[in-house]
C-alpha positions in Angstrom: -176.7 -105.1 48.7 -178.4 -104.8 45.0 -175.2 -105.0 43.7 -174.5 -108.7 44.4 -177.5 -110.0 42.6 -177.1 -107.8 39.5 -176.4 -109.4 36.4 -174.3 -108.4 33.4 -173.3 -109.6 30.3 -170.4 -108.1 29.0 -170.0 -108.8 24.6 -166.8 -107.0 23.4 -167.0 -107.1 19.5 -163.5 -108.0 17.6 -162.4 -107.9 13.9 -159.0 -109.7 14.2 -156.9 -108.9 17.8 -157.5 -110.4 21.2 -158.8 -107.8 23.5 -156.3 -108.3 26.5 -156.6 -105.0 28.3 -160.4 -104.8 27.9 -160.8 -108.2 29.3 -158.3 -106.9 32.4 -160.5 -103.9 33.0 -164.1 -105.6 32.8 -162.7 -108.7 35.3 -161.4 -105.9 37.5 -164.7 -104.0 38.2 -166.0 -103.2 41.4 -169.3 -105.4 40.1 -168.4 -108.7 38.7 -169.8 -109.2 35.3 -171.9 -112.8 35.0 -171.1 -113.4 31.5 -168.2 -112.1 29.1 -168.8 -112.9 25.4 -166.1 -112.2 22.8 -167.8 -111.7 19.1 -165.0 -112.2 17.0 -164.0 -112.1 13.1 -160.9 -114.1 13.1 -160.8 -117.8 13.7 -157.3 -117.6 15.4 -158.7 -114.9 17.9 -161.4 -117.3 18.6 -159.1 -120.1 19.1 -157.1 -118.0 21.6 -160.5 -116.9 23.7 -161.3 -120.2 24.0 -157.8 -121.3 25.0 -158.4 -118.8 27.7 -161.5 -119.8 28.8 -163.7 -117.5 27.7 -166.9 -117.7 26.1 -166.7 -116.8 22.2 -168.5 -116.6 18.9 -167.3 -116.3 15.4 -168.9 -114.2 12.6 -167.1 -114.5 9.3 -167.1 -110.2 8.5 -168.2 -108.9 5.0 -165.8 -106.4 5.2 -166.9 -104.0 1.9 -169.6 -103.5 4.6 -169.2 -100.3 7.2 -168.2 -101.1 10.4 -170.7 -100.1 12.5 -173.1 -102.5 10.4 -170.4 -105.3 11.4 -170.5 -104.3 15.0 -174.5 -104.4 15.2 -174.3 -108.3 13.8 -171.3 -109.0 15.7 -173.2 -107.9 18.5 -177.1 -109.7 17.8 -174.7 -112.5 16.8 -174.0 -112.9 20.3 -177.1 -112.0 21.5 -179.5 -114.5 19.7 -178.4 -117.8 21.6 -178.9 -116.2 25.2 -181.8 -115.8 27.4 -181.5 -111.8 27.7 -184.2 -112.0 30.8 -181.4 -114.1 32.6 -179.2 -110.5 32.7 -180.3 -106.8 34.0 -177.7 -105.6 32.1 -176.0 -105.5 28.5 -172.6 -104.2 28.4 -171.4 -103.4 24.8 -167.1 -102.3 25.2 -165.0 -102.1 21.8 -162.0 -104.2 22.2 -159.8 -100.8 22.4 -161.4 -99.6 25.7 -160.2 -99.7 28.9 -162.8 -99.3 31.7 -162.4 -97.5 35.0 -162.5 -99.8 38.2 -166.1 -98.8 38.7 -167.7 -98.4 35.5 -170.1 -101.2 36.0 -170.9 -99.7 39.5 -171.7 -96.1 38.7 -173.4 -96.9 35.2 -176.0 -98.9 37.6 -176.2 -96.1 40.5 -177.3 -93.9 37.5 -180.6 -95.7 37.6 -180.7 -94.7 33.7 -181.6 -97.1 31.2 -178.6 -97.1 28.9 -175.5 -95.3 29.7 -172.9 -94.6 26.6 -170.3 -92.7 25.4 -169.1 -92.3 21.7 -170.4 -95.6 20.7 -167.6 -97.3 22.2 -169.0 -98.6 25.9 -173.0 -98.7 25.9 -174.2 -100.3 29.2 -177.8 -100.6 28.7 -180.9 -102.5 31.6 -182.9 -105.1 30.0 -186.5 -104.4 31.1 -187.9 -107.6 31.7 
């Protein structure tokens, strides 16, 4: 099946709380992401994602700046240290969102290039 050789990474940007639920609702998808990457603001929230086990980055936030700038260099933050040709997949998914079971799954059946809603989850295929 296609499925099991699809890759996603998974970056949920963070100002200052650990993102508990959204973690439980990416790990419980029908597809298995490859990579989860937490781009976090707060030193103790990266201290706690690495406690956990999971893969982390800290960006100190200029917070007179709007927060949809933040997100975008949270998010290339992230981005720059990984070999994006190693996914088929970005997953973008604010640390307030809970995904459905089989988000992952039906974003990919779409056979769109970038799926989103509201800015908050943005699933998009790397073309290669």
């Amino acid at each position: 099946m296609i499925f099991m050789r699809t890759k996603v990474l998974v970056i949920i940007p963070t100002l200052n709380k650990f993102p508990e639920k959204t973690i439980k609702s990416i790990i419980s998808q029908t597809i298995k992401p490859t990579r989860i990457i937490i781009a976090t603001g707060s030193r103790k929230v990266l201290e706690e994602c690495l406690r956990r086990g999971f893969d982390s980055v800290y960006l100190r936030p200029n917070l007179s700046e709007h927060v949809g700038i933040r997100m975008t260099k949270a998010m290339n933050f992230a981005l720059k240290s990984l070999k994006l040709e190693d996914y088929d997949y970005i997953l973008k998914v604010d640390d307030d969102v809970v995904l459905h079971p089989r988000f992952i799954e039906a974003s990919i059946l779409t056979g769109a290039d970038c799926v989103g809603g509201s800015g908050r989850v943005i699933s998009c295929k790397y073309i290669h």
